[in-house]
N, C-alpha and C positions, 0 to 999 in steps of 0.2 A: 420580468418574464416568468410568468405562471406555465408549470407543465405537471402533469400528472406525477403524484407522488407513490412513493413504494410504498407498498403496503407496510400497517403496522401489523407487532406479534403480541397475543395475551400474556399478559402479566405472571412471571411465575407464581407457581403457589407456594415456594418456601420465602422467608423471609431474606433482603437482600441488602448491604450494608451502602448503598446508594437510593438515592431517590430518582428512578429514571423516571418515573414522569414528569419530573421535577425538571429534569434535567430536559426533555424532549421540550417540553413549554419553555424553557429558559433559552435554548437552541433558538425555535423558531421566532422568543424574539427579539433577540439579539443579531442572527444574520443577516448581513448587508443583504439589502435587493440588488436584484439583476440589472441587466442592461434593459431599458427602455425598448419595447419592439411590439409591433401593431401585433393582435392575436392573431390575425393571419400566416405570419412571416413564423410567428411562434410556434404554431401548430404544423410548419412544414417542419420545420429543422427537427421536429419531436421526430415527426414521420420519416425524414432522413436515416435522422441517426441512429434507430429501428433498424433500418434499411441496409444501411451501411455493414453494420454490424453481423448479417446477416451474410453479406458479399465478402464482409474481409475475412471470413475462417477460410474461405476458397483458399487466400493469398496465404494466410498464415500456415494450412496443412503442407501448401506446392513449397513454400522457403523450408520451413521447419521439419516433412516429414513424419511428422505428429498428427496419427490420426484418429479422433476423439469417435466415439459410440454415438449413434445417432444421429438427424440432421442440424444441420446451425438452426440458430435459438435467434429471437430476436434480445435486442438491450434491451432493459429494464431504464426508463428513462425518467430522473428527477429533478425536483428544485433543489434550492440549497437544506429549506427547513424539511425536505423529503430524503436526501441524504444524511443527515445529521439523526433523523430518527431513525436510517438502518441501522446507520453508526451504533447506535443506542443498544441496537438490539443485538449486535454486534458482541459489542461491551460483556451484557449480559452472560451470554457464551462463556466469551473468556474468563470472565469473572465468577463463572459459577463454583469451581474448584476452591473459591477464598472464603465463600461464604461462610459454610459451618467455621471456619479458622477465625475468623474477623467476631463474629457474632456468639460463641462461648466466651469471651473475655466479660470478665467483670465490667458490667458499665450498668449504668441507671438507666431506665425506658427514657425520661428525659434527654440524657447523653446522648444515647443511642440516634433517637430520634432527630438531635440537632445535627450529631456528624452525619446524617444522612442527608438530611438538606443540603447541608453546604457541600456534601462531596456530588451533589446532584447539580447546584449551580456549578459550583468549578468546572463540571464534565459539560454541562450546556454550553458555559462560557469559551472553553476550549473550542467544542465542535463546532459551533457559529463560525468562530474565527477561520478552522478548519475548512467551513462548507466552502468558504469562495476561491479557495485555492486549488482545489481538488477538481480534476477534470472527470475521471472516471476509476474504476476501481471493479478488482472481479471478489466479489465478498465470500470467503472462505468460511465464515464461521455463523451460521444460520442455526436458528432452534430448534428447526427436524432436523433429520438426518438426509444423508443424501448429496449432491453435489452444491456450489456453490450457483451465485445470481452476477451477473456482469451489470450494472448499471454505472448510466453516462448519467454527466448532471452538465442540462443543457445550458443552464445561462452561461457557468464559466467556461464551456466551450464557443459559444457564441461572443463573448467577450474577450475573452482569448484569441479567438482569428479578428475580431475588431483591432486592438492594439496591435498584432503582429503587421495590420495589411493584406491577408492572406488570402488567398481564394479558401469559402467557406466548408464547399463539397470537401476540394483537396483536403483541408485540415482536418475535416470530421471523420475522415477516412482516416488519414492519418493516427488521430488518438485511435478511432474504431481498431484499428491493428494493434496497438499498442495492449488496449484492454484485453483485446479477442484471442491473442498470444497467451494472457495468463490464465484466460477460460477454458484454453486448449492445453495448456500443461496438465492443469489440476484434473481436465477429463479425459486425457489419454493415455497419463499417468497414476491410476489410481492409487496408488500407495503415498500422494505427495500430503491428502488429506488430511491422513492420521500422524504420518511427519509434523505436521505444521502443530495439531492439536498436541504432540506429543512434547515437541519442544516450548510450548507455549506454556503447555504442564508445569515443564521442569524449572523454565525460568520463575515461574509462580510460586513452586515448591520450595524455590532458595530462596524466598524472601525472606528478611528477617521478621515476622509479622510476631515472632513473641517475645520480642526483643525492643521496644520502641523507643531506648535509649540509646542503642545501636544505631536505628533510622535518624535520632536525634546527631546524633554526635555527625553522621557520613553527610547529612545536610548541611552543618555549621563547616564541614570540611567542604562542599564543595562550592559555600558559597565565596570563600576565600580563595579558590582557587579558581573559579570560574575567569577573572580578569586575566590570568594566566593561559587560558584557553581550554576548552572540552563543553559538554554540554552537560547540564543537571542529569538527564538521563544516563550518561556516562558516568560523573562523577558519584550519583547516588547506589550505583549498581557495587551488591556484595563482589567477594571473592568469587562464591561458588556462581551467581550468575552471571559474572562476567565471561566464564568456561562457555555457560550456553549461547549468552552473547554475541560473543564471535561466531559459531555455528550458526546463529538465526541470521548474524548480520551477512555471513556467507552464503548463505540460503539466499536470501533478499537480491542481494548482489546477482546471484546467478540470473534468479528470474526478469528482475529487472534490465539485466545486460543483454537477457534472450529475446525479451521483449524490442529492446532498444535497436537490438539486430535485426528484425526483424521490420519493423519500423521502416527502415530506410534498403535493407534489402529489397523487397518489392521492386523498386522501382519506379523510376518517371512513366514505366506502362501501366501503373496504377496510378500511383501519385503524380502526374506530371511536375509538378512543383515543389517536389520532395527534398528537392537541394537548399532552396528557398525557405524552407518553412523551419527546414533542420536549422540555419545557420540563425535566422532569427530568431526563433525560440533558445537555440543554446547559448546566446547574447541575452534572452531575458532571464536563462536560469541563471548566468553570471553575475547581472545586474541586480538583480533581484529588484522589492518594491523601496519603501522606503524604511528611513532608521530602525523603525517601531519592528518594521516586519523584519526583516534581517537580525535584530536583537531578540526577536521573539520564537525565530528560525533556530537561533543558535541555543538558547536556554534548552529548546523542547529537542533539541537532536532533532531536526527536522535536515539541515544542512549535511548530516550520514547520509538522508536518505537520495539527497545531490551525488555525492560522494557514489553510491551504489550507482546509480546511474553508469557514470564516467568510468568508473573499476571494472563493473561488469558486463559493461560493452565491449574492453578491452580485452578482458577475459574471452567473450563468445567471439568476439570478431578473428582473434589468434586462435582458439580453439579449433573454428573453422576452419582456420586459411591451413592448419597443417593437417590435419587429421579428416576434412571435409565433414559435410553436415552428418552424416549415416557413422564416424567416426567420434565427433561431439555427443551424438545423441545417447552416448555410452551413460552419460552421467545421469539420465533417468534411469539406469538398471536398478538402482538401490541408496539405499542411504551412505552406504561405503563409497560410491563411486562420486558423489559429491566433495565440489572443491572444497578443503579449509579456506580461511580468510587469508593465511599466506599465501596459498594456490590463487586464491583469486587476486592478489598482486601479483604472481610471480607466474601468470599461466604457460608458460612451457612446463613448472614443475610440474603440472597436472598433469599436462601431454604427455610428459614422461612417465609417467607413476601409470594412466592407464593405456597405453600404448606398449609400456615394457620396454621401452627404446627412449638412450639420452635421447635428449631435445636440446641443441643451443642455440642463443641470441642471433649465431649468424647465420643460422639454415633458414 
């Protein structure tokens, strides 16, 4: 299934310790292709899920009370090798802060040049893998300034209601709320932007980057410990990043749990099939694919990001249910008012802490 790709970003002009073009060619081709579908059948579901996206901020402003500046936007709708090269651009972003720190180190232009390659294939070869799993995403981290881009990647959506059995509208609707929830935070929320770049900062800042016998020795420690349980991500992370850690992984949690509330709030007067589509998809996050993927789930901490799911729906759904929606929505006031990662297992503490008032298990 071919559909229009996002656009690409020019090349910075400082030097970068990746080869992202390297990395974009590697991506597009190594991703699996889509599901098999005449260009007709192709070119609606583009136009749908456009469409969709458009109808669900309706749904998401009336549950959530978040109401973003200006009118709904359509999705930005991609393939797998058209997600993989936002991803890319993505990356860059993030990665900008490491640059001067990676690239003053003694190394030969030779050197240089080689760990550039390979850290360009590694990142293609990740994100290929990445593209077919990925339904949709609201991209935070763009090379102007300014808000983020919501894009759907239509085959694994379309593939995705194939194995479930699903009615297709329903389901597209369905993710469409999912994404258009986190389109809607980051634009009704303006301060969540510089949050997210801030802690991204700091995790970056703990790294041990001029240490590389430190990064030596925590690798040889985790891969020993890995049969034991946790993921590389986990085990590789310092001291000081694992402080931010918990904060980004709390962060995540929220969004994703608000999302996930939201999702199935609406209701069967949107989604008619919204009971249906929840229980099968939450039997295929269970299940997951096969050995490879589940083992490749778990090295990369992919399986936290399951975890966040489940926690922070737990989280918004209890939030809710004591304090109602205009009482939850306290936790956009500020970076203070957000949960820690034990709030978000333990969310009455939260209720309590920003309510002022205990909170117990049997109220």
């Amino acid at each position: 299934m071919r559909v229009p790709v996002a656009p690409t970003y020019p090349r910075p002009v400082r030097s970068s310790p990746v080869d992202w073009d390297l990395a974009i060619r590697t991506a597009k081709r190594l991703a699996p292709p889509g599901p098999e579908i005449p260009r007709a059948e192709a070119a609606r579901a583009v136009v749908e899920l456009r469409t969709l996206a458009v109808r669900a901020e309706e749904h998401v402003r009336s549950v959530t009370g978040l109401i973003p500046p200006g009118e709904p936007q359509e999705a930005t709708v991609v393939d797998r090798p058209g997600w993989a090269a936002a991803n890319v651009a993505g990356f860059r972003v993030v990665l900008e802060p490491l640059a001067d720190k990676l690239l003053t180190k003694k190394q030969s232009a030779p050197a240089l040049a080689a760990a550039r390659r390979l850290t360009g294939v590694q990142m293609g070869t990740l994100l290929a893998w990445l593209s077919s799993k990925v339904l949709g995403q609201y991209e935070v981290f763009l090379p102007e300034q300014g808000t983020g881009r919501l894009v759907l990647v239509a085959p694994n959506i379309v593939e995705t209601e194939r194995r479930l059995g699903v009615d297709p509208t329903d389901f597209r609707m369905w993710v469409a709320l999912h994404e258009v929830t986190h389109r809607t935070q980051f634009t009704a929320v303006p301060w969540l932007h510089g949050h997210v770049r801030g802690e991204i900062g700091a995790l970056l800042e703990a790294s041990s980057l001029d240490d590389p016998a430190q990064l030596v020795s925590r690798l040889k420690n985790a891969i020993t410990q890995l049969p034991r349980g946790g993921s590389l991500v986990e085990l590789l992370q310092t001291p000081e990043q694992r402080v931010v850690l918990d904060r980004v992984t709390a962060f995540m949690s929220l969004l994703e749990g608000h999302a996930e509330h939201v999702m199935d709030g609406v209701g069967p007067s949107v989604v008619p099939s919204v009971a249906l589509i929840r229980d099968r998809f939450d039997q295929r996050r269970r299940e997951g694919a096969g050995l490879l993927d589940r083992v490749l789930r778990r090295l990369l901490g992919l399986d936290l990001k399951t975890l966040q799911y489940a926690e922070g729906k737990v989280f918004v759904d209890t939030a809710v249910r004591e304090l109602g929606m205009a009482g939850f929505n306290r936790v956009w006031e500020s970076p203070a008012t957000l949960p820690t990662r034990q709030e978000i297992r333990e969310p009455l503490a939260w209720v309590s802490r920003i309510s002022g008032t205990a909170v117990s298990s049997a109220s």
